[in-house]
C-alpha positions as CSV (number, residue, x, y, z in Angstrom):
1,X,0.0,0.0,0.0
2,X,3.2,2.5,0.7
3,X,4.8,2.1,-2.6
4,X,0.9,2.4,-4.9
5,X,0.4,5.9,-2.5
6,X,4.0,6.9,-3.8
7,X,3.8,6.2,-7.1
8,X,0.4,7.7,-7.0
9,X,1.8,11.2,-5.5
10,X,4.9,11.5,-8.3
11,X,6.0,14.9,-6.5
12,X,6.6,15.8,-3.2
13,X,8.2,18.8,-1.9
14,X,9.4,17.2,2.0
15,X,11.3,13.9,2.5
16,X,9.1,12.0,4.9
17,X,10.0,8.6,6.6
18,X,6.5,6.7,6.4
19,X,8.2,3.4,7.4
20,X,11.6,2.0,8.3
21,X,14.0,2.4,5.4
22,X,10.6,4.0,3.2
23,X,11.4,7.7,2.4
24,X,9.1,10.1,0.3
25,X,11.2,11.5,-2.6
26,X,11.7,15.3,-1.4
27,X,13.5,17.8,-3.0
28,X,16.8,17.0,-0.5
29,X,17.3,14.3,1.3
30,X,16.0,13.5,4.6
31,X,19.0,14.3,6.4
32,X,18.4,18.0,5.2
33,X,15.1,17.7,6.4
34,X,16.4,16.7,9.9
35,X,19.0,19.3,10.6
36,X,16.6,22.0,9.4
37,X,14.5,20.5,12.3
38,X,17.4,20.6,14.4
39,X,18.7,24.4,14.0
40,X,15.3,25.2,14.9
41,X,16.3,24.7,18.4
42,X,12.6,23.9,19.0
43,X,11.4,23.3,22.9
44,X,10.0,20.6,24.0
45,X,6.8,20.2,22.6
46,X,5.3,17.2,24.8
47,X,1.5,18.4,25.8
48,X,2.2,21.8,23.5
49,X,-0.2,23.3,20.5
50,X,1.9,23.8,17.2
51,X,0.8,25.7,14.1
52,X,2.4,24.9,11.4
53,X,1.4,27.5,8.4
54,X,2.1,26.5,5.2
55,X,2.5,22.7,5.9
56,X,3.0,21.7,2.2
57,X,3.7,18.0,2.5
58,X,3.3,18.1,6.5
59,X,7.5,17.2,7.3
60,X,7.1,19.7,10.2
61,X,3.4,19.1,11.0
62,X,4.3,15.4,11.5
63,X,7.6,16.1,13.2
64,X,5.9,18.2,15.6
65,X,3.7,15.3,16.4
66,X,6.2,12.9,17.0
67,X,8.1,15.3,19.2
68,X,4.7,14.8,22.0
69,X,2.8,17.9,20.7
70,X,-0.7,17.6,22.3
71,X,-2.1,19.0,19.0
72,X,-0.8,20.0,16.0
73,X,-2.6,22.2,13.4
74,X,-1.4,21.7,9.2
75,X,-2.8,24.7,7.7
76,X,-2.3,25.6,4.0
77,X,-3.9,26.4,0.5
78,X,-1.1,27.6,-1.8
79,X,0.3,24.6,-2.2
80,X,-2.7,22.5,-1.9
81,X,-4.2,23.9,-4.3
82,X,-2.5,23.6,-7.3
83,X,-1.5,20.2,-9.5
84,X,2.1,20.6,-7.9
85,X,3.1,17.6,-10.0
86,X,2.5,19.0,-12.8
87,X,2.8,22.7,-12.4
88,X,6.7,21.6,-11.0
89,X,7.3,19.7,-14.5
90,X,6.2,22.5,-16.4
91,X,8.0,24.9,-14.0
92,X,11.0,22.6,-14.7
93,X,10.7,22.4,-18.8
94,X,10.2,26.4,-18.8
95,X,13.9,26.8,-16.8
96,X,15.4,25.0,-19.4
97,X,13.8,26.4,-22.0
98,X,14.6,30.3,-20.5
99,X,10.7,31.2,-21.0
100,X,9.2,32.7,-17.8
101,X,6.6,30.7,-15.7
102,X,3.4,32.4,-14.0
103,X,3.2,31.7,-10.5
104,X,0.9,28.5,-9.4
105,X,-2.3,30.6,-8.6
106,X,-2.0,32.6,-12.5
107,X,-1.3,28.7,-14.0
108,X,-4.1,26.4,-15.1
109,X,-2.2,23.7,-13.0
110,X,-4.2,25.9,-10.2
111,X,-7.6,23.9,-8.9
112,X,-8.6,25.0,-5.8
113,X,-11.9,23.2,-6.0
114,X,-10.1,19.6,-6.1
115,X,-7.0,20.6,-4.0
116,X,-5.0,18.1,-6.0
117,X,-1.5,19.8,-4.2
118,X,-3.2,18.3,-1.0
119,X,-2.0,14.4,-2.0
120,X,0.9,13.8,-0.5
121,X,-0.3,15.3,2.9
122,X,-3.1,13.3,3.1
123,X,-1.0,10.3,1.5
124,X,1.5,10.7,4.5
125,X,-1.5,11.7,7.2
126,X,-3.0,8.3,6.4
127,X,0.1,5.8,6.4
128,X,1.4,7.6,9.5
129,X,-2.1,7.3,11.2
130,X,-1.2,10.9,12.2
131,X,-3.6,12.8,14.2
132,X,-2.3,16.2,12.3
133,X,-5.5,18.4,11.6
134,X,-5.5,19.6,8.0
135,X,-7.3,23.2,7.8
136,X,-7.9,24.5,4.6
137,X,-7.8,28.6,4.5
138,X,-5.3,31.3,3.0
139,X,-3.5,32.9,6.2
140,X,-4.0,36.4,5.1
141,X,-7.8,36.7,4.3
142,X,-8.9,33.8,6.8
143,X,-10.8,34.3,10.3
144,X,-7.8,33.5,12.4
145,X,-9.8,33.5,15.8
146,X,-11.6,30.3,14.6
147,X,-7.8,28.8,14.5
148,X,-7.3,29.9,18.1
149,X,-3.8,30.5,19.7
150,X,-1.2,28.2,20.2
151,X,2.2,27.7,22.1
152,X,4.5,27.3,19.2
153,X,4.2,28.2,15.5
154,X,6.0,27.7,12.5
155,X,6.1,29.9,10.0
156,X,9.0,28.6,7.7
157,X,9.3,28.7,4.2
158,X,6.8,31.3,3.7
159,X,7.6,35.3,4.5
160,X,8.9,35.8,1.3
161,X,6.6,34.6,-0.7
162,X,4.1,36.8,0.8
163,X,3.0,40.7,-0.6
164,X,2.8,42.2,2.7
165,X,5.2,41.1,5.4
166,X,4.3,43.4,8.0
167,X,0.4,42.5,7.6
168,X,1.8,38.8,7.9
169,X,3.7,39.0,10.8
170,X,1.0,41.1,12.3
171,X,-1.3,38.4,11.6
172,X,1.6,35.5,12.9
173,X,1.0,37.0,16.4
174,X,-2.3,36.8,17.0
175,X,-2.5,33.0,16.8
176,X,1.0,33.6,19.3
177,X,-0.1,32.3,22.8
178,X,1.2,34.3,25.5
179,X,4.5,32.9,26.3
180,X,4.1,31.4,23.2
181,X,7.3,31.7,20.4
182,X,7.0,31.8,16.3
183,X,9.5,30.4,14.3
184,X,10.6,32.0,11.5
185,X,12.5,30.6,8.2
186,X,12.7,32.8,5.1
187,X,15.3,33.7,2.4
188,X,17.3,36.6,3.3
189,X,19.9,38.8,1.8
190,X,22.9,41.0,2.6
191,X,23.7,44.2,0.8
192,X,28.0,45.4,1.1
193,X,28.6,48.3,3.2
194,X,25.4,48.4,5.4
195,X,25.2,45.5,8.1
196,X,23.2,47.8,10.3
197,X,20.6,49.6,7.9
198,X,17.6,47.4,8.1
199,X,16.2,47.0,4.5
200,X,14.5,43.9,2.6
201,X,15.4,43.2,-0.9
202,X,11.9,42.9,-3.6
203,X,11.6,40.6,-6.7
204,X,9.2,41.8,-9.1
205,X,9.3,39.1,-11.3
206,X,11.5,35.7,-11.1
207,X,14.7,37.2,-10.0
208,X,14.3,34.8,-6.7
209,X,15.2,30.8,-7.4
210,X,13.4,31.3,-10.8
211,X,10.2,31.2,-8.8
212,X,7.3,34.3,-9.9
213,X,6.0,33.7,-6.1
214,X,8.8,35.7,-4.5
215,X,8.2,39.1,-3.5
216,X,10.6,40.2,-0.3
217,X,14.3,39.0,0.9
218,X,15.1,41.2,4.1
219,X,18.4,41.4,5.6
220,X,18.9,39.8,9.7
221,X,17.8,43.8,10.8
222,X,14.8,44.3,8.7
223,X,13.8,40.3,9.6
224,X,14.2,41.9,13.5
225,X,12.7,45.0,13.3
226,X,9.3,43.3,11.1
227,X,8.7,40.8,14.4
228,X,8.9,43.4,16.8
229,X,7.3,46.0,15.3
230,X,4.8,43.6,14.9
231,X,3.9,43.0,18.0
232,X,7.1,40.4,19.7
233,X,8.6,41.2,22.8
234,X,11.9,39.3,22.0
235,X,14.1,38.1,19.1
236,X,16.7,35.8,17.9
237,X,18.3,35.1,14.9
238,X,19.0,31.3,15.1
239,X,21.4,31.3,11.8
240,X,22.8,34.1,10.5
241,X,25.7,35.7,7.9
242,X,28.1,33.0,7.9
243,X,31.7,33.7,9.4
244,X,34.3,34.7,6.7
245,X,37.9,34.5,6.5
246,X,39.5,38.4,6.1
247,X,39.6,37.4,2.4
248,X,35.8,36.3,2.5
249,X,35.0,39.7,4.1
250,X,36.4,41.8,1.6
251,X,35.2,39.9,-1.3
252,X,31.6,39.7,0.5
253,X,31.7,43.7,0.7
254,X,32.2,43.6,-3.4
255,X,28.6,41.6,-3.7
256,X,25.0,40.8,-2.2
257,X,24.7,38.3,0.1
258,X,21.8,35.8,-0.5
259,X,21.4,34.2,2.6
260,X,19.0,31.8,4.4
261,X,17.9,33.0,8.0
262,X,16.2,30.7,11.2
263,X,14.8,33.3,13.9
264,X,12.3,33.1,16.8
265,X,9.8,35.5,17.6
266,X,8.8,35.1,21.5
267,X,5.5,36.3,22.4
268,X,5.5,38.3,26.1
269,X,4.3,35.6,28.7
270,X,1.0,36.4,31.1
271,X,1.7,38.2,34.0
């Protein structure tokens, strides 16, 4: 029954161990996978909440799960609602071909109706007899009080794809319990000659990874100053610039940085 679900689900974004030795085929192995989950310095999650928005496959919903999370909320719609198989061999065909590729909502792989980008989550859910709940809604526009708050949420993979990163965080907060701590992944970028002017980077086209759905990379200050101004009481960059020889350095002040930044936002605790 594994192998018919994988063969049935011929794209998958996360690397998910659904049995001993049986691996979904992610874009990097499950190793990478592991130490992203790792570097998140997550705490221990035994009888916590966990939102994870923008599950995609569910790797981190699952994870979080396994780690003794009480419950664990997958929300998404992006991904879930588009053919990702075969928007991602289109995608694919275009970047050889040099011909730009509408992001998957402007694509006709884009069926909301069907949520055919949902497959692998629910292929995974199933064999893992997970108790993930699946909640279908776009963060942005959605009533977030019917998602409630919870102790820890991930929001990884997904700032910079979104138009307004402000509203977003604003937004991230609210379904922050008190106490409570989001963690942040995003793309990120340094510019030579300003390590403390805060300032985020925008694509208005494909100039990110080839990928239309990129809007914002900010640098480590901007990344700060967005979570407090929105509403966090502390911050910490979990990864940030790499450490550079003196040579490094002074080649590194010649170009832009494109970087790849972990953070947690920590939500004040009840008095």
């Amino acid at each position: 029954m594994t192998f018919d679900i994988l063969q049935s689900c011929p794209e998958w974004y996360h690397s998910i161990e659904l049995a001993p030795g049986v691996v979904t085929p992610g874009r990097a192995p499950l190793e990478v996978w592991n130490e992203t989950l790792r570097k998140l310095q997550l705490p221990d999650l035994h009888g916590k909440s966990v939102l994870d928005i923008g599950a995609y496959d569910g790797f981190f919903s699952f994870a979080a799960e396994r780690l003794g999370a009480a419950r664990v909320v997958a929300l998404d719609h992006y991904v879930w609602s588009a053919d990702m198989a075969a928007y991602m061999e289109e995608w694919r065909s275009s970047r050889d071909s040099g011909m730009p590729m509408p992001p998957p909502h402007l694509s006709r792989h884009w069926r909301p109706v069907e949520l055919p980008g949902r497959r692998p989550f629910d292929a995974a859910r199933a064999i893992l007899e997970s108790n993930v709940e699946p909640v279908v809604g776009d963060f942005m526009t959605m009533d977030l009080a019917a998602l409630g708050r919870f102790d820890v949420v991930f929001f990884l993979g997904i700032l910079y794809h979104l138009e307004e990163p402000m509203r977003a965080l604003r937004r991230a907060a609210t379904v922050t319990a008190p106490g409570g701590a989001l963690f942040i992944e995003t793309e990120a970028v340094e510019l030579p000659g300003a390590p403390d002017a805060p300032f985020c980077e925008f694509f208005p086209g494909n100039e990110l990874n080839d990928d239309a759905s990129n809007w914002w990379a900010p640098n480590a200050k901007a990344l700060e100053g967005l979570a407090r101004a929105a509403g966090f009481a502390d911050f910490t960059l979990l990864s940030g610039p790499p450490r550079l020889s003196s040579t490094q350095r002074l080649r590194a002040r010649m170009r832009r940085q494109r970087l790849r930044y972990r953070a947690v936002a920590r939500a004040d605790a009840p008095r």
